[in-house]
C-alpha positions as CSV (number, residue, x, y, z in Angstrom):
1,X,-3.8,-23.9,5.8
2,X,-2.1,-27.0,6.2
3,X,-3.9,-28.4,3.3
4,X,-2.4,-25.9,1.2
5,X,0.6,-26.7,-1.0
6,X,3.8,-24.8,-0.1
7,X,5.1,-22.2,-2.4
8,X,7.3,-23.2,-4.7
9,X,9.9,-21.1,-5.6
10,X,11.0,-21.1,-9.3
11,X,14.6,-20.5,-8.8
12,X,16.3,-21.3,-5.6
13,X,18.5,-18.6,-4.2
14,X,22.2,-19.0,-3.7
15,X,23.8,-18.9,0.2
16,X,25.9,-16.3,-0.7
17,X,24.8,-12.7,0.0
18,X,25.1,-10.2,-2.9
19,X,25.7,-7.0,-2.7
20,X,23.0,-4.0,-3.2
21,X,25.2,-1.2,-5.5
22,X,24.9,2.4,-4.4
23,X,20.7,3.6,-5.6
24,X,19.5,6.1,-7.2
25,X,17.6,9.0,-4.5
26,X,14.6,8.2,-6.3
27,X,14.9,4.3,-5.5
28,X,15.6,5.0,-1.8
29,X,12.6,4.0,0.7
30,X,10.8,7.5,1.0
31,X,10.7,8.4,-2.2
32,X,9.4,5.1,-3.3
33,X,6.5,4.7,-0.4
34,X,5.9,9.2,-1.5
35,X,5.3,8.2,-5.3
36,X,3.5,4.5,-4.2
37,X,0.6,6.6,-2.1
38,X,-0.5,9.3,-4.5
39,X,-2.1,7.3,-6.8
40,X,-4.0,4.6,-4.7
41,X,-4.7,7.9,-2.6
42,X,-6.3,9.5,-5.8
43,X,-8.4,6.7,-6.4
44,X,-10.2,6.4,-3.2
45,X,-9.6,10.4,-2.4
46,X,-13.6,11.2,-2.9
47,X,-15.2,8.3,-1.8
48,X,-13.1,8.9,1.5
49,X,-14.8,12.4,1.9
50,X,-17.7,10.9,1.7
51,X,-16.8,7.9,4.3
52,X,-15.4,10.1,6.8
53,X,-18.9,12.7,6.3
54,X,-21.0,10.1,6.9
55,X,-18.7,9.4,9.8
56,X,-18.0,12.5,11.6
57,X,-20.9,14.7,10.5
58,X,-23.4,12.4,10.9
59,X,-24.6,12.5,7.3
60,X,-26.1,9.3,5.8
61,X,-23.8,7.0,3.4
62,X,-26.0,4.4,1.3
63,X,-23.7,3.7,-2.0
64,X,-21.6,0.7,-0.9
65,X,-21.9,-0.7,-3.9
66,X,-19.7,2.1,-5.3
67,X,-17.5,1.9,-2.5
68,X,-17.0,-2.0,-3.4
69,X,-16.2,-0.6,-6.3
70,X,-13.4,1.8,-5.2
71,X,-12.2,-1.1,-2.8
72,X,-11.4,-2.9,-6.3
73,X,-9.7,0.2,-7.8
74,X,-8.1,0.6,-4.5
75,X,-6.6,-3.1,-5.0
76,X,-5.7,-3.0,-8.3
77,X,-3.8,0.4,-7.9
78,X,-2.1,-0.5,-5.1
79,X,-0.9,-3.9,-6.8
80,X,0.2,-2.6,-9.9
81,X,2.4,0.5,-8.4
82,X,3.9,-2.3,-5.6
83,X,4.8,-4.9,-8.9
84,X,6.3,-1.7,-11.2
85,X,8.4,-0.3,-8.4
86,X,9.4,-3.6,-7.5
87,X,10.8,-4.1,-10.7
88,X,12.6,-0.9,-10.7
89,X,13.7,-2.1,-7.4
90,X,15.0,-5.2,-8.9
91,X,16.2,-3.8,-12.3
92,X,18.9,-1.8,-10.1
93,X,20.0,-5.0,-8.7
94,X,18.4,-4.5,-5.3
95,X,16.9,-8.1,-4.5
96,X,15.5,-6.4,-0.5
97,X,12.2,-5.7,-2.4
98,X,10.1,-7.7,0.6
99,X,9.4,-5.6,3.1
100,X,9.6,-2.0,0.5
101,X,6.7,-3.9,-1.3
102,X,5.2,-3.8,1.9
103,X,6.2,-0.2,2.9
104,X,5.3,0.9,-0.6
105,X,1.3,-0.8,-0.9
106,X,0.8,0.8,2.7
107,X,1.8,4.1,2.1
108,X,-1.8,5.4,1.1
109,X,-2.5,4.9,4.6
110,X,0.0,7.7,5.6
111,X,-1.9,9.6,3.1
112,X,-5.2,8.9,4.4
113,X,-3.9,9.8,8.1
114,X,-2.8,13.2,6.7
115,X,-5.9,14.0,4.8
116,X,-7.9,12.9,7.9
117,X,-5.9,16.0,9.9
118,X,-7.0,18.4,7.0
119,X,-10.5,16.8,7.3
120,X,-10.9,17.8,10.8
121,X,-10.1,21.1,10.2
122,X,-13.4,21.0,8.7
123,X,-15.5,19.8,11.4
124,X,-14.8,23.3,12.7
125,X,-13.4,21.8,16.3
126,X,-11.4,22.7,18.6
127,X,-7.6,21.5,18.4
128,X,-6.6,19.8,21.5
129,X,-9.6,18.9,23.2
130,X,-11.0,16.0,24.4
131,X,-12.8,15.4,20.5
132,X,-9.7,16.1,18.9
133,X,-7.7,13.6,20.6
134,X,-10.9,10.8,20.2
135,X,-10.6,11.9,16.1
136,X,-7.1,11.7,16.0
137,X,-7.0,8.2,17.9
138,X,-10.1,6.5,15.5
139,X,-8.4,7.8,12.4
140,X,-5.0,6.6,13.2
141,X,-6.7,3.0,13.8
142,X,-8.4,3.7,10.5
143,X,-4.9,4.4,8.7
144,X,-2.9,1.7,10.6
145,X,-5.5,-0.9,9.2
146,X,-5.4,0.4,5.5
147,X,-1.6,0.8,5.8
148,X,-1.8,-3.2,6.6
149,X,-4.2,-3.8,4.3
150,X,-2.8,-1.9,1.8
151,X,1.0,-3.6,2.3
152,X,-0.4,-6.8,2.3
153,X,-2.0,-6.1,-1.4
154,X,1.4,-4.9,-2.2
155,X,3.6,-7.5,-0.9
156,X,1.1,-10.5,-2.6
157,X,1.2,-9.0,-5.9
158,X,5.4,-8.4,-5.8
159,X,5.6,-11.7,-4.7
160,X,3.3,-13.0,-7.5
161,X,4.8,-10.9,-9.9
162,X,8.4,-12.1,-9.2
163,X,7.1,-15.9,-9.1
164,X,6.1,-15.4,-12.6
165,X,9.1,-13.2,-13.8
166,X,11.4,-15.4,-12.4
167,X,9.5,-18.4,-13.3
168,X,9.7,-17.4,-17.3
169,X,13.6,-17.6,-16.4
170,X,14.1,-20.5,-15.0
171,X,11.9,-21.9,-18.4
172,X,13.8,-19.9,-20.8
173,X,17.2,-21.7,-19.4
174,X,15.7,-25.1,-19.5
């Protein structure tokens, strides 16, 4: 890592704090990390059926091929919903699109931790028992590493995104 050139900036930012007008509900944190889930969520929504069989009915899962394969649609998804609603994010003059890039790549780890509670309901146990709890615990670690994972692929594809936006910019006013 040291070898590694520092990021360069294309424009450099000025010391004087602007301030964010008054957004739109639908540009507010929730809503944005709601409507940044569902489809990353849609794209991996079977193969995590299968995952989570294969799991916690100890059935047998041999395509991992295909599931490399979801992985990538998973990325791509995830990337291309984090760079558009950063630029709605930055269209309405909000420049705090760090951490909701972030917020908004990870949020399809919320949605797997919800479907993983309607999966259990159909491993026909019993709520509040010693399995329940060991279920619950697993599949939050599960969600809490595709929330990160998912973020990150979120944040890196704003961030590249807005290197090359701004960078066109700071050519066109040279």
């Amino acid at each position: 890592a040291a070898k590694r050139p520092i990021v360069d900036f294309p424009i450099e930012p000025s010391n004087i704090p602007l301030e964010i007008p008054d957004q739109h509900w639908g540009l507010s944190a929730l809503s944005q990390m709601a409507l940044a889930g569902i489809l990353p969520f849609g794209a991996i929504f079977v193969e995590s059926y299968f995952v989570m069989s294969s799991i916690w009915m100890e059935l047998s899962y041999f395509v991992f091929g295909f599931m490399f394969l979801v992985f990538w649609l998973f990325a791509m998804t995830t990337a291309a919903v984090s760079m558009i609603l950063t630029f709605f994010q930055l269209n309405a003059e909000n420049h705090d699109w760090w951490w909701q890039s972030f917020l908004n790549g990870g949020s399809v780890g919320i949605y797997i931790f919800f479907y993983s509670i309607t999966f259990f309901q159909r491993l026909e146990a019993n709520y509040f028992s010693l399995a329940f709890i060991y279920y619950i615990g697993y599949m939050g670690m599960v969600s809490t590493a595709i929330f990160l994972i998912g973020g990150s692929i979120g944040f890196l594809a704003s961030l590249w995104f807005n290197c090359k936006l701004y960078g066109a910019f700071a050519r066109q006013k040279n």
